[in-house]
C-alpha positions as CSV (number, residue, x, y, z in Angstrom):
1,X,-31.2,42.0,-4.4
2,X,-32.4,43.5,-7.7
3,X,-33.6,41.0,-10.1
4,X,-34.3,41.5,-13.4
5,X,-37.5,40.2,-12.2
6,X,-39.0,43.7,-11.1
7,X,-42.3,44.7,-12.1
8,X,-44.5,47.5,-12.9
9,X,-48.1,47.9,-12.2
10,X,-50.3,46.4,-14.5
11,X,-51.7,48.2,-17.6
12,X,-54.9,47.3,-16.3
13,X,-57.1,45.6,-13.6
14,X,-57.6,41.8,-14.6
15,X,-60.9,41.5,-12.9
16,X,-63.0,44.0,-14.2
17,X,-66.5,45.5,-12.5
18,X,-68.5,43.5,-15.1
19,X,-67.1,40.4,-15.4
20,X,-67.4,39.8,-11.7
21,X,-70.1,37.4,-9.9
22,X,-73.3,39.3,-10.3
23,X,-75.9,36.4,-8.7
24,X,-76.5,38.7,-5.7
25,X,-78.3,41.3,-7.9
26,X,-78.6,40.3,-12.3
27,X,-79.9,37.4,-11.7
28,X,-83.2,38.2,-11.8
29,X,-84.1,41.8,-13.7
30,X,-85.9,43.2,-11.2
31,X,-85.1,47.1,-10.9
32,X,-83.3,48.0,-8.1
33,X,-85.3,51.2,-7.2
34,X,-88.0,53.3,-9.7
35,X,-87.6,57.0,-9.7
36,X,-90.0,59.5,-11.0
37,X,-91.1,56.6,-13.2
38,X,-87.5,55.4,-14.1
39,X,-86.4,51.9,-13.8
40,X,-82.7,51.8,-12.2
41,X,-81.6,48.5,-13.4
42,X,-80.4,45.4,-11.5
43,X,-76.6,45.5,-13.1
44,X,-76.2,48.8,-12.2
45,X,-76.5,47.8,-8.7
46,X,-73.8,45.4,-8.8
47,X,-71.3,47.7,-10.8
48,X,-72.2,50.4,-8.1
49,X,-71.3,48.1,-5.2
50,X,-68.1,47.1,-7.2
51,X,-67.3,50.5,-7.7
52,X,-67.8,51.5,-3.9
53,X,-65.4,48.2,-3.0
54,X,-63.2,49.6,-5.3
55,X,-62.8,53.0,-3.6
56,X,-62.0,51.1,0.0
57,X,-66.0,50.9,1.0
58,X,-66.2,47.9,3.8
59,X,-68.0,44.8,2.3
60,X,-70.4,44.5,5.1
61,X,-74.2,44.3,5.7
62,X,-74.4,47.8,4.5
63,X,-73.3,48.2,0.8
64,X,-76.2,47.4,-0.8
65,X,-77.7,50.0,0.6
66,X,-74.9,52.6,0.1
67,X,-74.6,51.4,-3.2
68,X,-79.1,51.8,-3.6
69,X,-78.9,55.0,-1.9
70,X,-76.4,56.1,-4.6
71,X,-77.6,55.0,-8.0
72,X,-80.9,57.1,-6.8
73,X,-79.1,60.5,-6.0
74,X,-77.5,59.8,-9.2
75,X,-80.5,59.4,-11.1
76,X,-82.0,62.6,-8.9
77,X,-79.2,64.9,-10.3
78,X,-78.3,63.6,-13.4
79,X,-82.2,64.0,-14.5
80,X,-81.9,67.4,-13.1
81,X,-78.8,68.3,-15.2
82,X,-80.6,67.2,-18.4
83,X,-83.2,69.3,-17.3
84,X,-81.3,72.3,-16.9
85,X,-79.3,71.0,-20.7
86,X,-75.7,70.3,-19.1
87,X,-76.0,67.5,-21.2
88,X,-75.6,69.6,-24.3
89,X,-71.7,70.9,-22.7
90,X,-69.5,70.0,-25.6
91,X,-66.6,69.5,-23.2
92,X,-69.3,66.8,-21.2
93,X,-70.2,65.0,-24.3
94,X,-66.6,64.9,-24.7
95,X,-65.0,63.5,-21.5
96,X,-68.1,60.9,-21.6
97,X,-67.1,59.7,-24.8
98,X,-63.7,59.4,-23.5
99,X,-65.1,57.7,-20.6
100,X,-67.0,55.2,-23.1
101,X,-63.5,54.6,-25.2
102,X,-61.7,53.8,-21.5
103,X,-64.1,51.1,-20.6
104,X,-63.9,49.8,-24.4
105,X,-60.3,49.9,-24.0
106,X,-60.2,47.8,-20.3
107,X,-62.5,45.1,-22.1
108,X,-60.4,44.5,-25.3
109,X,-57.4,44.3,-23.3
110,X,-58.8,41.8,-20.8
111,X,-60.3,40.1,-23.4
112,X,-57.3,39.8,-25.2
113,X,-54.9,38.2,-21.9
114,X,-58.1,35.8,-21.0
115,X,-57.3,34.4,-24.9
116,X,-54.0,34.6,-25.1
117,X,-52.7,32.9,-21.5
118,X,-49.3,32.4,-20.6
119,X,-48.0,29.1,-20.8
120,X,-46.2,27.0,-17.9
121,X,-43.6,27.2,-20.6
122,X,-42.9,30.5,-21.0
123,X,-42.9,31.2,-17.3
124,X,-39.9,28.8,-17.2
125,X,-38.5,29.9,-20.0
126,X,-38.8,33.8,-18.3
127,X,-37.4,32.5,-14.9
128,X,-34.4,30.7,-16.7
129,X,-33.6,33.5,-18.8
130,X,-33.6,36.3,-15.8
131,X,-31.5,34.0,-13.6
132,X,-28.8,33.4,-16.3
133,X,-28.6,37.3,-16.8
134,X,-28.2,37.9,-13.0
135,X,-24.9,35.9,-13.3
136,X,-23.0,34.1,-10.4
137,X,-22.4,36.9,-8.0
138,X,-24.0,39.6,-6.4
139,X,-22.0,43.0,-4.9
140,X,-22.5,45.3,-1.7
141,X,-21.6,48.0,-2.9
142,X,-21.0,52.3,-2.2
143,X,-20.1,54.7,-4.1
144,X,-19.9,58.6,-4.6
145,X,-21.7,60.6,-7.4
146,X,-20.1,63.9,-8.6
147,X,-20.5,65.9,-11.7
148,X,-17.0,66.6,-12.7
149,X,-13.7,64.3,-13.0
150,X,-12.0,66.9,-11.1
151,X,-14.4,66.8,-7.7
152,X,-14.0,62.5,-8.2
153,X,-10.2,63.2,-8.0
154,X,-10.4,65.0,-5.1
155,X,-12.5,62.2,-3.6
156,X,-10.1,59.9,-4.2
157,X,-7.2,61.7,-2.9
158,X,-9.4,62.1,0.6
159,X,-9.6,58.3,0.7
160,X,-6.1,58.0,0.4
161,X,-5.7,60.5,3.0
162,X,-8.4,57.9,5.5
163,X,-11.0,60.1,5.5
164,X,-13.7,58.0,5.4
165,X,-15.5,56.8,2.4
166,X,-19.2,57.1,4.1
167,X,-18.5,60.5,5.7
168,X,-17.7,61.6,2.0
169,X,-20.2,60.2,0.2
170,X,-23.3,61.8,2.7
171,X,-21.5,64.9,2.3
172,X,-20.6,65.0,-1.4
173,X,-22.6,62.9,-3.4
174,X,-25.3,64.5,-6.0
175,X,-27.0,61.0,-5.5
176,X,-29.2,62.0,-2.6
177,X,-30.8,58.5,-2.5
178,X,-27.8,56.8,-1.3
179,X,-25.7,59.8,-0.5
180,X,-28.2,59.7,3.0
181,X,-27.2,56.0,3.7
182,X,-23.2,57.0,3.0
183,X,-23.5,55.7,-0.9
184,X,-24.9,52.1,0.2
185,X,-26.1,50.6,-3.0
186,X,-26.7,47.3,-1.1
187,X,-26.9,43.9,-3.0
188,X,-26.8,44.1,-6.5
189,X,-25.7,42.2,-9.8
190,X,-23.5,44.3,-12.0
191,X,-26.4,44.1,-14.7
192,X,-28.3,45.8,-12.8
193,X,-26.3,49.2,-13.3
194,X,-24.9,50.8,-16.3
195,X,-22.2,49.3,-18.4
196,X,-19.3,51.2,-17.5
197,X,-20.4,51.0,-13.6
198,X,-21.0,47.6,-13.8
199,X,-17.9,46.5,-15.1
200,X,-16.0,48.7,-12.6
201,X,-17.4,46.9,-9.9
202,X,-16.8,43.4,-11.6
203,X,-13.3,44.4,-11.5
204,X,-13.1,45.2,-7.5
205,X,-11.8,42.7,-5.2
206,X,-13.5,43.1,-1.7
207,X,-12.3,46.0,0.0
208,X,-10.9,47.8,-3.2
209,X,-11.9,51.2,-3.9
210,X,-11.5,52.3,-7.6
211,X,-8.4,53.7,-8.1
212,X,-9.6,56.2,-10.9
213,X,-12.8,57.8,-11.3
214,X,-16.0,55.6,-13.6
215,X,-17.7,58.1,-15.9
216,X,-21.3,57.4,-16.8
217,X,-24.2,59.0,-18.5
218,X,-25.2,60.0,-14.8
219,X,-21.3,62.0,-14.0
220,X,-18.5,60.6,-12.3
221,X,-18.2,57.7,-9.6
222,X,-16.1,56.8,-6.9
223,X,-16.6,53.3,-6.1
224,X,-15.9,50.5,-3.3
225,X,-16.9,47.2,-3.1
226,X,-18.3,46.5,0.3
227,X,-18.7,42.3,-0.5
228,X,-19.7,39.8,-2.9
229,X,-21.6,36.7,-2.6
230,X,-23.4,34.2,-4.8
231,X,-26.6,35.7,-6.4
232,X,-29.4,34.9,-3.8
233,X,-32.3,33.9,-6.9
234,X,-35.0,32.9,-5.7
235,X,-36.8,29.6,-6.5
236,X,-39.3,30.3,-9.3
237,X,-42.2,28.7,-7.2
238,X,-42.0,31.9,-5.3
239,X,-42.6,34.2,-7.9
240,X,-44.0,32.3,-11.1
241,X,-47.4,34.6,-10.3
242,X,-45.1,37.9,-10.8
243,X,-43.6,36.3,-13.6
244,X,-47.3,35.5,-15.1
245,X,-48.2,38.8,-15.1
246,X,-44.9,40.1,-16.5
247,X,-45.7,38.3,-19.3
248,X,-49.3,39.3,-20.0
249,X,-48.0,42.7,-19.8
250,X,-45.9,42.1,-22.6
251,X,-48.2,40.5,-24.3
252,X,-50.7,43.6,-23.9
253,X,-47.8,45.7,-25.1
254,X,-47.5,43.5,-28.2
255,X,-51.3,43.8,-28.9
256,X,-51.0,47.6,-28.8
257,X,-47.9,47.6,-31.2
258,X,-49.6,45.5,-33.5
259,X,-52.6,48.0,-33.2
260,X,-50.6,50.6,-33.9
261,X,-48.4,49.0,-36.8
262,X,-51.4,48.1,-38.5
263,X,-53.1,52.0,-38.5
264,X,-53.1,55.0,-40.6
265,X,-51.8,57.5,-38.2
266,X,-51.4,60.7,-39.1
């Protein structure tokens, strides 16, 4: 089914490069390579093997060296571009300072979820809250998608005819998602869809097909109520990590705001 529980990616990654385990490399400051007379130092060795993990490189016997080999090609031609006075392009000094303000931006917020952690409490109070809005039953549920009330009429006087519901949705249905899959919506709770929708299919008994047309934002629906069942929730043990990071998302969108409310912005 489809919780209210669903999440989005997170804002940001909540171990960062630099905050990692960096014995194998920092501890001692001993340069990782010297070239031309340039130390390359120890802590750039370990955020280059992070970054190489980072884009899918095997952690085997051979990242150090990949990530050695790398930091000296990138001293090799970044020297040469200064040389040649790349490093005067305003649209360079640009996008590096945009780079610096990225990584300033990754370390407030982390910062900001490693002091303000989400409590056992408001995990629970989360889980109680989405369960209680998912309501006692679920619905299996099809339904056709047309733009006028007119083409939903016609629909509806096909049904009556037998034609069935399945072989009209694939062929008539602007919602190409579920128009494929003859309108299937599968298992949902009514709050999962808009107001008017939902409270159609509230209304259906199993079997029932709306006897008039439902107009939403999206045009007008044919509905029919496949089944019903009581909402499958599941326990919060199993998904009190999503629920974690749910709410340090919101609490990173509540930093922002109150960034934000706080500024002069022009």
């Amino acid at each position: 089914m489809k919780h209210p529980l669903v999440l989005t990616l997170l804002l940001f990654s909540l171990t960062p490069a630099w905050a990692e385990d960096t014995k194998s490399g920092a501890a001692d400051n001993k340069p990782v390579a010297t070239v031309n007379g340039r130390e390359i130092p120890a802590i750039y060795f370990d955020l280059a093997k992070q970054t190489l993990l980072s884009q899918g490189a095997p952690n085997d016997a051979n990242l150090p060296t990949r990530a050695r080999e790398g930091l000296v090609n990138q001293e090799l031609l970044s020297r040469a571009a200064i040389e040649k006075g790349l490093d005067k392009n305003p649209r360079l000094i640009a996008a590096m300072e945009l780079l610096r303000r990225e990584q300033l931006t990754k370390a407030y917020l982390e910062d900001y979820v490693r002091s303000h952690p989400v409590t056992d409490d408001e995990v629970k109070v989360e889980y109680d809250n989405a369960k209680a809005s998912a309501g006692g039953n679920e619905y299996k549920a099809r339904h056709i998608l047309v733009k006028t009330e007119a083409e939903a009429k016609a629909i509806l006087a096909q049904l009556n005819k037998k034609v069935p519901f399945e072989k009209l949705a694939k062929e008539k249905s602007i919602d190409k998602g579920s128009a494929k899959n003859g309108g299937d919506l599968g298992w949902n709770v009514p709050a999962s869809f808009v107001k008017e929708f939902g409270e159609a299919l509230s209304a259906l008994k199993k079997g029932e097909t709306t006897k008039a047309a439902v107009k939403t934002d999206f045009g007008w629906h044919v509905i029919k109520l496949e089944d019903m069942r009581p909402v499958q929730f599941p326990p919060m043990d199993e998904i009190k990590g999503q629920i974690r990071q749910q709410l340090q998302q919101k609490h990173v969108r509540e930093a922002v705001a109150d960034l934000r409310a706080k500024a002069k912005i022009e």
